[in-house]
Every structure is written in structure tokens, then in C-alpha cells.
C-alpha positions as CSV (number, residue, x, y, z in Angstrom):
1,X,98.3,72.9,123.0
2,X,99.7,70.5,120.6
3,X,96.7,70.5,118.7
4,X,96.9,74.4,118.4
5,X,100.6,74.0,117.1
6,X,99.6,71.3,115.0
7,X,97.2,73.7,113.2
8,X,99.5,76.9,112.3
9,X,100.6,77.3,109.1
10,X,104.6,76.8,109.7
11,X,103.6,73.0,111.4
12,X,101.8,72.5,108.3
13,X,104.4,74.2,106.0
14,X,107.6,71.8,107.9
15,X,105.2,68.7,107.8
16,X,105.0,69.0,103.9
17,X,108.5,69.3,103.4
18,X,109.5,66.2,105.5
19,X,112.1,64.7,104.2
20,X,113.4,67.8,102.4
21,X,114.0,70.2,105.8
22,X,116.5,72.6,105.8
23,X,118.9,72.3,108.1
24,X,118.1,75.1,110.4
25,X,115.4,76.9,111.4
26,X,113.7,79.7,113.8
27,X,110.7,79.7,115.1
28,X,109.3,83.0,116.5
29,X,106.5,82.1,118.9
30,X,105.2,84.5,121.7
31,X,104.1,82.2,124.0
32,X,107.2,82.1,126.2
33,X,105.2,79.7,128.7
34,X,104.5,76.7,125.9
35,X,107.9,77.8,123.7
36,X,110.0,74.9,125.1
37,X,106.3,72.6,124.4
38,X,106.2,74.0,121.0
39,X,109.3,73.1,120.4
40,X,108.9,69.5,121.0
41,X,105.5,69.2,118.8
42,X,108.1,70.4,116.0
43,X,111.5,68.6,116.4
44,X,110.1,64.8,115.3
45,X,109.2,66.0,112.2
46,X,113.0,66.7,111.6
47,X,113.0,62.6,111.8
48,X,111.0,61.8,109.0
49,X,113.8,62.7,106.9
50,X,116.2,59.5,107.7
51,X,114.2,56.5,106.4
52,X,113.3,55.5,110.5
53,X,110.2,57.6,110.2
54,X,109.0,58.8,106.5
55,X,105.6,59.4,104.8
56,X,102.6,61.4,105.1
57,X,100.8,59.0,108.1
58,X,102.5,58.9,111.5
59,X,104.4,55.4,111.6
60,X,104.7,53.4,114.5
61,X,108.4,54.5,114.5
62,X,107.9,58.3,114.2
63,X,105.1,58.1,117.4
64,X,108.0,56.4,119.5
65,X,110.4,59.1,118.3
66,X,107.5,61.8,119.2
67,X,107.1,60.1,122.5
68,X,110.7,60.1,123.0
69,X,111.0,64.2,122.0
70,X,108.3,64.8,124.3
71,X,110.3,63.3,127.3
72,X,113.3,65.1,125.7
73,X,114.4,61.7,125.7
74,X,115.7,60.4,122.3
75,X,119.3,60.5,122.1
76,X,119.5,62.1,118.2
77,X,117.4,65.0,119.6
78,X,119.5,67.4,122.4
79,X,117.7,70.0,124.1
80,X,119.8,72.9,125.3
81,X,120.2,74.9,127.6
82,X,118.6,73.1,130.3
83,X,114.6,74.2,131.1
84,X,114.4,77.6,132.6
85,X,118.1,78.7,131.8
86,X,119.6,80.9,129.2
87,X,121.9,79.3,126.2
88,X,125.5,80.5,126.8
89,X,128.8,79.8,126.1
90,X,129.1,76.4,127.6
91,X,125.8,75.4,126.0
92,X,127.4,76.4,122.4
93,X,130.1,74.5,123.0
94,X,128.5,71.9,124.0
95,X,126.6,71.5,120.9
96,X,130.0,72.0,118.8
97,X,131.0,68.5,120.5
98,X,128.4,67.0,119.9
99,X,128.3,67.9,116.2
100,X,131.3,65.7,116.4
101,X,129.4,62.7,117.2
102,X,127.8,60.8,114.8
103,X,123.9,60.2,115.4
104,X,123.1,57.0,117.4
105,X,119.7,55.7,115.8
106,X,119.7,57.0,112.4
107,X,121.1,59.4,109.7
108,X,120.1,63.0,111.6
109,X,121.2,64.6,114.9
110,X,118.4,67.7,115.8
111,X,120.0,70.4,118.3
112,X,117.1,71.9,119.7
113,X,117.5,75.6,121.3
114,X,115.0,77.4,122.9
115,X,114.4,80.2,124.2
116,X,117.3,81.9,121.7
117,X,115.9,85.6,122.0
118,X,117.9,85.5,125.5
119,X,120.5,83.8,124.2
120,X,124.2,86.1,125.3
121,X,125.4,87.2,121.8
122,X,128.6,85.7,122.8
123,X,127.0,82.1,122.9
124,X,125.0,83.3,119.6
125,X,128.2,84.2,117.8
126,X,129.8,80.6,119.0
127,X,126.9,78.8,117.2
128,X,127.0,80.8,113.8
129,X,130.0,79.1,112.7
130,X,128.3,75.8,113.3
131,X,124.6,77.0,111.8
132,X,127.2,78.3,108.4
133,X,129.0,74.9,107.9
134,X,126.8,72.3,109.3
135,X,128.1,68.4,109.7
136,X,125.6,67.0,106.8
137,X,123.5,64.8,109.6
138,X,123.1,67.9,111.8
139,X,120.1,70.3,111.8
140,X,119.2,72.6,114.3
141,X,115.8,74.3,115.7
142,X,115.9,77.6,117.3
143,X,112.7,79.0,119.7
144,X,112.3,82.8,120.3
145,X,109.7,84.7,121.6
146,X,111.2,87.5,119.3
147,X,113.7,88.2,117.2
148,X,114.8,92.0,118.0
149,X,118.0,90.1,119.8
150,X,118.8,88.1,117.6
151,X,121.9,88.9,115.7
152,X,121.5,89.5,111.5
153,X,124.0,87.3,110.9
154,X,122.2,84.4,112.9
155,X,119.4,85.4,111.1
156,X,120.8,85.3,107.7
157,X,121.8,81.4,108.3
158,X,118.0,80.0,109.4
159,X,115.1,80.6,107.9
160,X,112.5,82.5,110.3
161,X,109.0,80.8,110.8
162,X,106.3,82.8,112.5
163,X,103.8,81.8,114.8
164,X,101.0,84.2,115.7
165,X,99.1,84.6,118.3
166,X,96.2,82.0,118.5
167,X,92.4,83.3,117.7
168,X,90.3,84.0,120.8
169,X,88.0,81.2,119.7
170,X,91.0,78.4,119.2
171,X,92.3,79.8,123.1
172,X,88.5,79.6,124.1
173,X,88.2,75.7,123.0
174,X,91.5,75.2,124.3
175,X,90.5,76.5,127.9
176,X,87.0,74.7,127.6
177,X,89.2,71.6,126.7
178,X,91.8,71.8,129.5
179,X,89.9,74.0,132.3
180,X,87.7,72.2,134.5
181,X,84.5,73.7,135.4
182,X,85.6,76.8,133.2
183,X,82.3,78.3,131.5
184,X,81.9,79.6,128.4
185,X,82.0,83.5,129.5
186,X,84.7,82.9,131.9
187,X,87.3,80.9,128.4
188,X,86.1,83.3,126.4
189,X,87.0,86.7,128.5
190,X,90.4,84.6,129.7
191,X,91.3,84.1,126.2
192,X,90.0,88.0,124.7
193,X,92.1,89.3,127.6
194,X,95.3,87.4,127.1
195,X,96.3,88.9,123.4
196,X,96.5,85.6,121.6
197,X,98.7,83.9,124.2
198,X,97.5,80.2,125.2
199,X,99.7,80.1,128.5
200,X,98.8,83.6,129.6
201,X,95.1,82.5,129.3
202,X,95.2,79.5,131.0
203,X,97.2,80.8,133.9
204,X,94.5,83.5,134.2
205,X,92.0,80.8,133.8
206,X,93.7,78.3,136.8
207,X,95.6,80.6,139.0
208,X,92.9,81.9,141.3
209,X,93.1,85.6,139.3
210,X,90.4,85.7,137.2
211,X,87.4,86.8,139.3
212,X,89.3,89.3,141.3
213,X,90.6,90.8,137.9
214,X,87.6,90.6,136.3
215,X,85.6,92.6,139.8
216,X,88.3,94.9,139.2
217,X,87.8,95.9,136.1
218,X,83.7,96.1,136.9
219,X,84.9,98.6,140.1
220,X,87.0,100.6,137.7
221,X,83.9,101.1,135.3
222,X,81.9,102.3,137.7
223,X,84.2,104.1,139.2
224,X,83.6,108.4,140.2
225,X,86.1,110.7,140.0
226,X,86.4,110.2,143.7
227,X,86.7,106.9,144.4
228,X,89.4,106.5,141.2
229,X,92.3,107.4,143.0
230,X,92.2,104.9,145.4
231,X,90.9,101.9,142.6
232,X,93.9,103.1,140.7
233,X,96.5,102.4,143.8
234,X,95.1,99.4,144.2
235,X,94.9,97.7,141.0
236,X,98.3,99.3,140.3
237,X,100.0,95.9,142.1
238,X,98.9,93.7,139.5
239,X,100.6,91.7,137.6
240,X,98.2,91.5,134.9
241,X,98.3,95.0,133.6
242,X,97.4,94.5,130.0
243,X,95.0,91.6,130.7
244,X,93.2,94.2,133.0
245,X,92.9,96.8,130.0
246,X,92.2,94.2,127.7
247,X,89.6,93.5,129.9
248,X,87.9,96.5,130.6
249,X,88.3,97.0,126.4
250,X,86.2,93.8,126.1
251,X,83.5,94.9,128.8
252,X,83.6,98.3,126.7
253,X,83.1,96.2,123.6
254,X,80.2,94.0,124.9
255,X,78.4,96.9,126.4
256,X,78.4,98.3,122.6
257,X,77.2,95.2,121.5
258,X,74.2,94.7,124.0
259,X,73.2,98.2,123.3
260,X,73.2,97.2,119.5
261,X,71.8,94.1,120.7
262,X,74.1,92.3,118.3
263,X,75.4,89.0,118.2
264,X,79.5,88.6,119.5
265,X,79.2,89.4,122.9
266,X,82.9,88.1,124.3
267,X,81.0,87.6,127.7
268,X,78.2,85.7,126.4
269,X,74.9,86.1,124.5
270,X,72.3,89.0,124.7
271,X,70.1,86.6,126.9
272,X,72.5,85.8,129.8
273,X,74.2,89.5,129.5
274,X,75.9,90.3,132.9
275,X,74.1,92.5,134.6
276,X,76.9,94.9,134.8
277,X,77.3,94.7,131.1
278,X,73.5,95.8,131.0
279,X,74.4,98.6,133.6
280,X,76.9,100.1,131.4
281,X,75.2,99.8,128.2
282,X,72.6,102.0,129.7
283,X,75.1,104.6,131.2
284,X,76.7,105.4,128.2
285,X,75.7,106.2,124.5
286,X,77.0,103.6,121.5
287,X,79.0,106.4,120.7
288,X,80.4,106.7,123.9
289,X,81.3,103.3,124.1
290,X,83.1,102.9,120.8
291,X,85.3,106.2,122.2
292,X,85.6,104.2,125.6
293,X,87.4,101.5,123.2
294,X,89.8,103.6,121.3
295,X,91.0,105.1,125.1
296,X,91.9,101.6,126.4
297,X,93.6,101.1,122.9
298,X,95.3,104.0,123.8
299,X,96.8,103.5,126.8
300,X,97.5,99.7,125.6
301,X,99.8,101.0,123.3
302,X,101.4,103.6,126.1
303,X,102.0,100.5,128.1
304,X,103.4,98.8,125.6
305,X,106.2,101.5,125.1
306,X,106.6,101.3,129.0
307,X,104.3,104.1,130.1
308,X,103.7,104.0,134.1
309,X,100.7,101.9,134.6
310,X,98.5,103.4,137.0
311,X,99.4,107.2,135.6
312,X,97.9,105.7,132.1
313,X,95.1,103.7,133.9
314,X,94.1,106.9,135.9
315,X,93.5,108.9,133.3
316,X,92.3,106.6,130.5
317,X,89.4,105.6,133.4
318,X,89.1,109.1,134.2
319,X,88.5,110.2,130.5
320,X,86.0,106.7,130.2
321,X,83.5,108.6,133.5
322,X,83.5,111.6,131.5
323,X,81.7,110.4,128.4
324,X,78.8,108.8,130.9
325,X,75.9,110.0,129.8
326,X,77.1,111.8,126.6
């Protein structure tokens, strides 16, 4: 992961202004799982800025400071609210005391807060008045997974730093890396099915899921009108309702692409083609499977405006078995 982080544009961006940060910043990074890790891949570059660590090579000082951060650790580097709580009230003014306080080791005190999209606004609105009139040695580094609750006038006193999602090849090597045993169909169909989310992918990858999701979506695309219903009920209780889509999209995709016999199969080369993708490809036309493409698309974006999962599976599947053949 930290070599992912390490490679976005806004680590490179903060890396070349060390030295010269401002002192408060948000970082809008979807992966809720690794936010709190991202975080801490950030924060030390903060220190470069206080003549302990400075320079474009890591020092010997600024890796102990990194070490430190990553234990949460270094005593001019707070970490609120505590992992897997929300920042309130207390939190806020606890960081207002500890404004108060000079730093221990050297010229800069980081207040690191993550994740702030759930912050209360009440706890927000107690931290503006410390993000508009700073202590000079204080900076602060906000996480959010978004920034719809965020409040303007928070917003208006950081600067905002996106991170996007990561590339299905970058999650790919990163499963390959840090999945054992993981082949290269099974990273890359994790990582197309987890919409650019590292720590969606590798839970898929690691927590047992993967198969029975993946057999899933096989059983729904060869599904008859009869047997849908009771697919439908059961893959309904899944957790993993967009990965599922995403998917059934990619199987759609590859299909297309073994008919094509083009190179950029998700699932793997034309040679070692599943032979369910094969299956497909033969039941449908290319046409077909393009339209098959822009259904699941579809009802992505229906479930993304909270449309009722198996109604929108039901009948995107249902509209998929009716262009077999065609």
C-alpha cells in the first residue's frame, strides 16, 4: 500500500514542497479501509520542514520519524480520534490543548484527523477556529473518504488533495505482491471488481469470498428465466453488491473480447480463457455483449443512487438472457 500512496500525484505534489507545506491540508481518499494507513505514509513528510529531517533523500532522522508515525508513536504527531471512532467534541478540544503545547522534538506539531467526512459538524465547527488562526508550529492533516459533509467553511481553510482510485493493474501487482498463492486471473478479476479500492480488493482476495462470488456471477449468466428468481434471492444477501455487478460486467467484457479474440482479457489470455468465458462468447453475438455491458452499467449506477438490489439485478439479468442468441 505505501508504495501505491507513494506514487499518486498529491504524495508527489507534498514531497516537492517539503519544507514549504501549508499548514493544513485534506486529503480525499476513498479507501476507507487504508485511509488511517494513508494517512501515516503522508504525515512525516510534514517533518521535513523543521531542520530534524530536510532534503530530497530520506535521512536517517526522517526514517526514525516515519517509523515512529507509523506506530502513531512520535510525540509531535497526534492522531485523533482514536482508530475506528468518530472525531467529536472532546477530540476538538483536545487538539485546541494541545495547540497550547509547544512541540517536544522540534519546531512543528502535526494534528492528524482522519476519517473527517464523519466528523459531527459540531466537532468540525470547534476545529475551524483553530484551522483559521493556527499557533505558527501547528499544521494539521485531515482524511475523508469524501467531502459532501464537510462543511464550506472547513473547506475554505485547507487545501483539498485528491486521491483516486488506484488502476486495476497497480491493485493487480499490489494483490500479486501481498496475496499468497493469488493467480494472475484471480488479482486481476479482484481488483476490476473492486472500483479502484485497494482494501475492497484485497478483502475480496483474502476473506474466503471470491470463488463463491465469482460462481455466482457464472450461475447468474447462465441463468433461464426460470431459474432467475431464485439466483436473485439468493445472491440478494451479499454484501458485495457492486463487486458482483462489476463482476458479471467484466465476464460480459471478456466474453466480447474472446469473441474478438483480442488481447485484455481481465480474466486472463485468449489461451487459458475460462471455459465459461468461451461458453458465453458463443451464446451471445459481440453486439450482444457490448449491450450486456451497458445493462450492468446501468443498474451500477441505480445502485449507486440506492435502487433495491435484487429488483435491479433481476431485471438487468433478465434483460442480459434475452439478447442470447441475438
Amino acid at each position: 500500500m505505501e508504495s501505491l500512496l507513494k506514487n499518486t500525484n498529491a504524495y508527489k505534489l507534498l514531497s516537492a514542497r517539503k519544507g514549504s507545506l501549508r499548514h493544513a491540508y485534506l486529503l480525499l481518499f476513498p479507501d476507507g479501509k487504508n485511509l488511517r494507513k494513508m494517512l501515516r505514509v503522508f504525515a512525516p513528510l510534514f517533518f521535513a520542514a523543521d531542520g530534524v529531517a530536510s532534503g530530497a533523500e530520506d535521512t536517517a532522522a526522517e526514517k526514525r520519524i516515519a517509523a515512529l508515525i507509523e506506530k502513531e508513536s512520535f510525540a509531535d504527531c497526534l492522531f485523533f480520534p482514536e482508530e475506528g471512532k468518530k472525531f467529536t467534541v472532546e477530540n476538538a478540544a483536545a487538539v485546541e490543548e494541545e495547540c497550547s503545547l509547544r512541540p517536544v522534538e522540534g519546531e512543528r506539531k502535526l494534528f492528524v484527523i482522519g476519517d473527517f467526512s464523519e466528523a459531527t459538524k459540531e466537532a468540525q465547527n470547534k476545529l475551524l477556529k483553530m484551522l483559521e488562526e493556527p499557533p505558527e508550529s501547528v499544521s494539521f492533516l485531515l482524511g475523508a473518504t469524501s467531502s459532501f459533509s464537510v462543511l464550506p467553511t472547513v473547506l475554505s481553510r485547507v487545501e483539498k488533495l485528491e486521491i483516486p482510485p488506484f488502476s486495476v493493474e497497480e491493485i493487480t501487482a499490489y494483490l500479486k505482491r501481498n496475496v499468497p498463492g493469488i493467480t494472475n486471473a484471480e488479482a486481476a478479476l479482484c481488483a476490476g471488481s473492486s472500483g479502484g479500492i485497494a482494501g475492497k480488493a484485497y478483502d475480496l482476495s483474502t476473506g474466503g469470498y471470491f470463488h463463491e462470488l465469482l460462481n455466482s456471477a457464472y450461475d447468474l449468466c447462465f441463468s433461464t428465466v426460470a431459474s432467475l428468481p431464485a439466483l436473485v434471492r439468493q445472491c440478494g444477501e451479499t454484501k458485495y453488491k457492486k463487486e458482483l455487478l462489476s463482476l458479471l460486467k467484466i465476464i460480459f467484457f471478456d466474453a466480447a473480447m474472446y469473441k474478438m479474440r483480442c488481447d485484455g482479457m481481465r480474466s486472463g489470455s485468449e489461451n487459458a480463457a475460462d471455459e465459461r468465458i468461451k461458453k458465453i462468447s458463443s451464446e451471445y453475438s459481440y453486439g450482444s455483449l457490448l449491450k450486456a455491458q451497458k445493462i450492468l452499467t446501468d443498474a451500477e449506477k441505480q445502485l449507486y443512487f440506492n435502487g433495491i438490489f435484487a429488483q435491479i439485478l433481476e431485471i438487468s439479468v433478465s434483460k442480459i438472457i434475452s439478447l442470447k442468441n441475438g
